[in-house]
N, C-alpha and C positions, 0 to 999 in steps of 0.2 A: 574492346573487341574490334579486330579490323574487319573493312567491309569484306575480306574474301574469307571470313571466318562468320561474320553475319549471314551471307550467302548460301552457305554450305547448312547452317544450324536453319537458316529458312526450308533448302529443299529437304531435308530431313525429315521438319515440321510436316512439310506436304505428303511424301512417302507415308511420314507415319498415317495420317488422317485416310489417307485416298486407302491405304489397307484393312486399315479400322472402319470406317462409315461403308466402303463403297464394294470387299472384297471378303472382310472376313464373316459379315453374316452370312454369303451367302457359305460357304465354305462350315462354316459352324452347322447351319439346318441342312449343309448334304443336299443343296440345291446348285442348280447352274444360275449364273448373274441375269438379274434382269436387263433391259435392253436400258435402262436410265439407269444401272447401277455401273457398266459398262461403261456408258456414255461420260458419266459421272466419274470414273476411275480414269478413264485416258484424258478428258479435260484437266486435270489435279496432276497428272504422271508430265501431260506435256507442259504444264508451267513448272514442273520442277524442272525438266528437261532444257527449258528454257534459259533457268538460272544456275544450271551446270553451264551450258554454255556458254553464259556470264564469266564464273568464275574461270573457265577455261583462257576467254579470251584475256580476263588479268591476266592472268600466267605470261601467255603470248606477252600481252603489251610490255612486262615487267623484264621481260628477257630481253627483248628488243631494247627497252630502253636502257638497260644494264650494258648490251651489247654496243651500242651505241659511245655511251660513256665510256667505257675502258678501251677500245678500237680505233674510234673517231673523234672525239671530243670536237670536233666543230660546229660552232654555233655563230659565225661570224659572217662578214661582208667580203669582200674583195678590198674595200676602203678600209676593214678593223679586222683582220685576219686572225687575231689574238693568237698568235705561233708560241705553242709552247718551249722552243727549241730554241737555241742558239745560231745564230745566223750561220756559223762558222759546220755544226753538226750539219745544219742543210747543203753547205755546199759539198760537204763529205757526203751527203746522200745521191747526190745529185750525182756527183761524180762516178760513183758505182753503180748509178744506175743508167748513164749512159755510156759505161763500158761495158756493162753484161743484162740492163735490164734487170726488171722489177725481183729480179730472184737471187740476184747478185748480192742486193741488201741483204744482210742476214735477219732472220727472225728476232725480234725480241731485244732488239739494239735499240739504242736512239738514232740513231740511222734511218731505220726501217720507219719507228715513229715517225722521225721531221718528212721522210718521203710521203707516207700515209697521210700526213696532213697538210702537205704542201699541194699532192695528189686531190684531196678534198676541196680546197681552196680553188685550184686551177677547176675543178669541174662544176662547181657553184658560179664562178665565175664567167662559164661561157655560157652556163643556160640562163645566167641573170642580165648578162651584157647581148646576147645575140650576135648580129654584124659588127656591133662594137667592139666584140670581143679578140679581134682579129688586130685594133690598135692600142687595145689597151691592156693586154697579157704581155704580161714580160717576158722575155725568153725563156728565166727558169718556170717560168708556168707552162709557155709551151712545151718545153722539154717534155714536163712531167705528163703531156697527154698526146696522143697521137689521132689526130685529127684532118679531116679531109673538106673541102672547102667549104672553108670556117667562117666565111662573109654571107653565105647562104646558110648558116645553120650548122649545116651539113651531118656528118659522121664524126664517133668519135667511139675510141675505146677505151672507155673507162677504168680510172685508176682502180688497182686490185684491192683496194680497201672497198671503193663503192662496190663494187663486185662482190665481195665477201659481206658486205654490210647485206645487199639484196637477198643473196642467196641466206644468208640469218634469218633475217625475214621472214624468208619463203619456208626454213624449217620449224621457224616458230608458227605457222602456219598448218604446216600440209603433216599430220600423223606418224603414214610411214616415213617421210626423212627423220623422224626424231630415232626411228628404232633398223632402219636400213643402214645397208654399208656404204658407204659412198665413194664414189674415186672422182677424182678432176683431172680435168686433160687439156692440154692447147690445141688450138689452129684444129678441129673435125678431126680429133684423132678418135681410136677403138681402144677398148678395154680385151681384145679380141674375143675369143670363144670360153666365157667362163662356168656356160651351166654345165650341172655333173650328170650324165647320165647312168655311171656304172660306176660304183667304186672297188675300190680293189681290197682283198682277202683279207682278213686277221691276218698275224705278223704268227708264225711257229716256234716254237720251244724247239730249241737244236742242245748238239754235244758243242766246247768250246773250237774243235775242228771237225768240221761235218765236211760229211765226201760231197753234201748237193748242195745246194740253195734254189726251193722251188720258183722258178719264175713266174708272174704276175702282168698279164699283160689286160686285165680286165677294165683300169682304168679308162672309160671313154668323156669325152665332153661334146655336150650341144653342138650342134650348129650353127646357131645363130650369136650372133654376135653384139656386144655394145658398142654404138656408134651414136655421135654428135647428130640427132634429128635437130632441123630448125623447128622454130614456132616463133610467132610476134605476139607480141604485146601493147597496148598505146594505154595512155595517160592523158590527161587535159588539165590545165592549171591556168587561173585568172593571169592575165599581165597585170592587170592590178594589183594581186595577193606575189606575183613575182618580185615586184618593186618595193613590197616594204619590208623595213629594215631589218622586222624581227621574225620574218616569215623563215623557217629551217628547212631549206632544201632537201637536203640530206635525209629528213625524218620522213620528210613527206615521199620521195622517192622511193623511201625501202621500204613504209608501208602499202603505198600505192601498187610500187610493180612487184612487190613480192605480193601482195592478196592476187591479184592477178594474174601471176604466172605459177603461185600455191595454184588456185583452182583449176587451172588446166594440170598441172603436173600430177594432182591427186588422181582427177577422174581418168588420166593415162593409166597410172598406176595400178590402179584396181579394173579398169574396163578396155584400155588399150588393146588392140589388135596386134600390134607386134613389127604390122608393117609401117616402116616410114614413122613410128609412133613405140611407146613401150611396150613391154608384154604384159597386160593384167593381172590382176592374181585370179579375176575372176574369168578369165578365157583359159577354158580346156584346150593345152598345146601339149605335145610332145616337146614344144622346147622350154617350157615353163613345168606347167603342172597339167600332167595329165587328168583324163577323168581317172584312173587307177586312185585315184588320194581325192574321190567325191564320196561322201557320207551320209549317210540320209541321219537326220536330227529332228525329223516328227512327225507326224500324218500331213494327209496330204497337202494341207488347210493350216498347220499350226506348228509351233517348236515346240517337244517336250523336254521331260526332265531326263528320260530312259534316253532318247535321243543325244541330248548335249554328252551325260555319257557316254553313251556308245562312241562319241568322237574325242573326247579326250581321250580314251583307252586306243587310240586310232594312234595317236601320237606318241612315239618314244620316248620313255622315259629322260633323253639325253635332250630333248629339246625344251621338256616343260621349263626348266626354271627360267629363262629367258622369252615363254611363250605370251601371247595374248588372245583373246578374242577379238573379234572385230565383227561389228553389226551396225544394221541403222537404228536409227531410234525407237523404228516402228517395232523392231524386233527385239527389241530392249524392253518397250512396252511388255510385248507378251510376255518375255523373259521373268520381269516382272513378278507375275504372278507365281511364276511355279516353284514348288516346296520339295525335300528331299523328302525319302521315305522312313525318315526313323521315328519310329515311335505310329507308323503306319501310313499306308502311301495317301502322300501330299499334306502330310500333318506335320512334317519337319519344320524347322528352319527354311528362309528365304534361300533360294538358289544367288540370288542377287544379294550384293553386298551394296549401298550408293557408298560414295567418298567421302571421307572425311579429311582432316589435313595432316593426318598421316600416311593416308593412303587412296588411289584412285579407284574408284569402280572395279568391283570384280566379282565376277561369275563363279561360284563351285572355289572360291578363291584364288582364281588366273584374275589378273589384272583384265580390262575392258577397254577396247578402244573402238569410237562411234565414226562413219563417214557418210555424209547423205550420200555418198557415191552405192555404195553396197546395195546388190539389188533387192528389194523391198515386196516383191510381187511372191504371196505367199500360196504357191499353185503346185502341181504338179511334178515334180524332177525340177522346182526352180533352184536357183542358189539364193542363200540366205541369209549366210556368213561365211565365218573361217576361224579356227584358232591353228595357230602358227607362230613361230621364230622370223621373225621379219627381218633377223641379220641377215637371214640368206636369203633377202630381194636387196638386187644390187640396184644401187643406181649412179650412173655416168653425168658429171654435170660437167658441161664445155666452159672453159674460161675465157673464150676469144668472142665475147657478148660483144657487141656494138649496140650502140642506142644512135638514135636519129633526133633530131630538134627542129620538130614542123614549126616555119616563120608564119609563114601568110594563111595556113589551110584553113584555121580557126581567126582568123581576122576580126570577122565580124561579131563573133560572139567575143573577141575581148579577151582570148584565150592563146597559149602556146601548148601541143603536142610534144609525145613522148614518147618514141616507138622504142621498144627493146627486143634486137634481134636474139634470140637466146639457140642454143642446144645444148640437147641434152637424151637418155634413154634412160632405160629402168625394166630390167624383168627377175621372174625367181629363178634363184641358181639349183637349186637344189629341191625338189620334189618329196620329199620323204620329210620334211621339217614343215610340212604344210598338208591340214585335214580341209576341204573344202566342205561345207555343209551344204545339203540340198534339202528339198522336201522330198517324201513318195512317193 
């Protein structure tokens, strides 16, 4: 048995125990949980929840490292470059891409390959050499990166593999990139005005020469628009751990700033304000999701089972099969407990399904997806979750990233920095493919 199949048969184990010891007596004598049985059930729920999160991050790591391997294959020095390619494919790469730039190479060539790894090389190369790296880059290394004074560190724009390599990363990281739409753009460009506010009519049955055709002018779109926002990022790495031979750049870069730029992109995504920043899912806008698509899903204090119903039936038929839930853990917990009503209310089957490794977490049977981000404060009109189509939150990632290479700022601790200038935005296009949940 492998460990992510160990993992999953452990939190099972605990599921099953924490309902059996701690949930179904009281449930059996038609009593409410005592305050140690309580206690007792969320202790047992948060160590499974703990080794979901386990097996989660395999996933991540297993992608990344897959990602990795078939993209970049570089594992080497500036001294052992190990070039998969033919000297002669490189200078053919080289040549297309300083007549038309990185885009010139076609996809999926050996072309494209020798650039991507010649691209990788030259950029291990100047964060490994520093000021040296100004006399000991060869010109096709310069070529391949565009760099600004390079005797001090300086700037530099990183070749589109590390760039893709990051951004992998960061969706094997952050939820919604795995299930949003994404568009990429150069130099602060706009995705312009893509939310829908108003769609237009059903299409009408006519004769094959009709004297009319009704016109349709009802299509409107938001206002607000997707645009390249900055954000930084920094990193720190020993000069010591820089200097040895078998230290992987590359690896450590893409899990470094992509955890770091995942946790800022998620908590935008879901809490963003809109200005200067994304639109959340969980910010009532007009140019997102209005309160018109907020659902109350339990009393004032708690999620029920009539409640999560009443929000699936919120949502059109035409979005479920692509739909998810989305909660914290806290609300997962509650979720937990509660039973459908067949065979008499709260005597059913579990509402919650956990994962197994055929299939992820799900609620009423919609797949489930967790972010500490989601607000968790179980009160009044709060928000609590959401199930929703998350193809329609767009997100704009900028490709014209620059990273920085601090020499001296970390001297004394024996370290080099890592700043990565990024943009990028992210809001929902379309309001009707998204039930927001609240309390009463």
């Amino acid at each position: 048995m492998n460990r992510k199949m160990e993992l999953l048969q452990r939190r099972a184990e605990l599921i099953a125990q924490a309902r059996r010891d701690h949930l179904e007596p009281a449930v059996k004598e038609k009593r409410a949980q005592t305050a140690e049985e309580i206690a007792q059930y969320e202790a047992v729920m948060k160590e499974a929840a703990g080794l979901k999160a386990t097996v989660d991050n395999l996933d991540k790591q297993d992608a990344l490292d897959a990602e990795l391997d078939a993209s970049v294959g570089i594992r080497g020095t500036l001294a052992d470059p190990g070039r998969p390619t033919s000297a002669n494919i490189e200078k053919q790469a080289l040549a297309m891409f300083k007549g038309g730039g990185y885009e010139a190479v076609p996809k999926g060539t050996p072309e494209r390959k020798a650039l991507d790894d010649l691209q990788a090389r030259a950029f291990v190369a100047w964060w490994r050499l520093g000021p040296d790296a100004g006399t000991m880059l060869t010109p096709e290394y310069k070529a391949a990166l565009n760099i600004t004074d390079l005797t001090r560190g300086g700037y530099l724009r990183p070749p589109m593999s590390v760039i893709q390599g990051i951004l992998q990363a960061v969706d094997n990281l952050v939820f919604i990139r795995q299930l949003a739409t994404k568009i990429e753009t150069w130099e602060g460009g706009s995705a312009g005005q893509v939310s829908r506010e108003q769609d237009i009519d059903d299409m009408e049955w006519s004769t094959e020469l009709p004297t009319s055709i009704t016109e349709d002018d009802k299509l409107k779109l938001g206002m607000r628009e997707l645009v390249c926002n900055p954000f930084r990022k920094r990193i720190k790495v020993s000069k010591t751990l820089l200097n040895m031979p078998g230290f992987d750049i590359l690896t450590y870069v893409y899990q470094r700033l992509g955890y770091k730029i995942g946790i800022t992109q998620e908590k935008a995504y879901l809490l963003g304000t809109g200005v200067k920043q994304p639109l959340g899912l969980f910010v009532a806008s007009n140019y997102g999701i209005p309160t018109s698509r907020d659902y109350v899903g339990g009393t004032t204090t708690a999620i029920t089972y009539d409640g999560l119903r009443d929000c699936r039936g919120a949502l059109k038929p035409q979005y479920r099969p692509k739909a998810h839930w989305l909660f914290h853990r806290d609300a997962v917990t509650q979720i937990s407990k509660l039973r459908t009503d067949i065979g008499g209310a709260g005597t059913g089957s579990y509402l919650w399904q956990p994962a197994n490794a055929d299939q992820p977490d799900r609620i009423d049977g919609i797949p489930l997806v967790q972010s500490e981000y989601v607000p968790n404060t179980f009160g009044t009109g709060q928000y609590v979750g959401m199930l929703g189509d998350f193809s329609f939150y767009y997100i704009l990632d900028g490709l014209n990233m620059q990273i920085q290479r601090l020499v001296e700022l970390y001297a004394e601790s024996n370290q080099d920095g890592l700043i990565a200038n990024v943009t990028g935005d992210g809001m929902p296009v379309l309001s009707e493919a998204f039930v927001r949940i609240k309390l009463a």
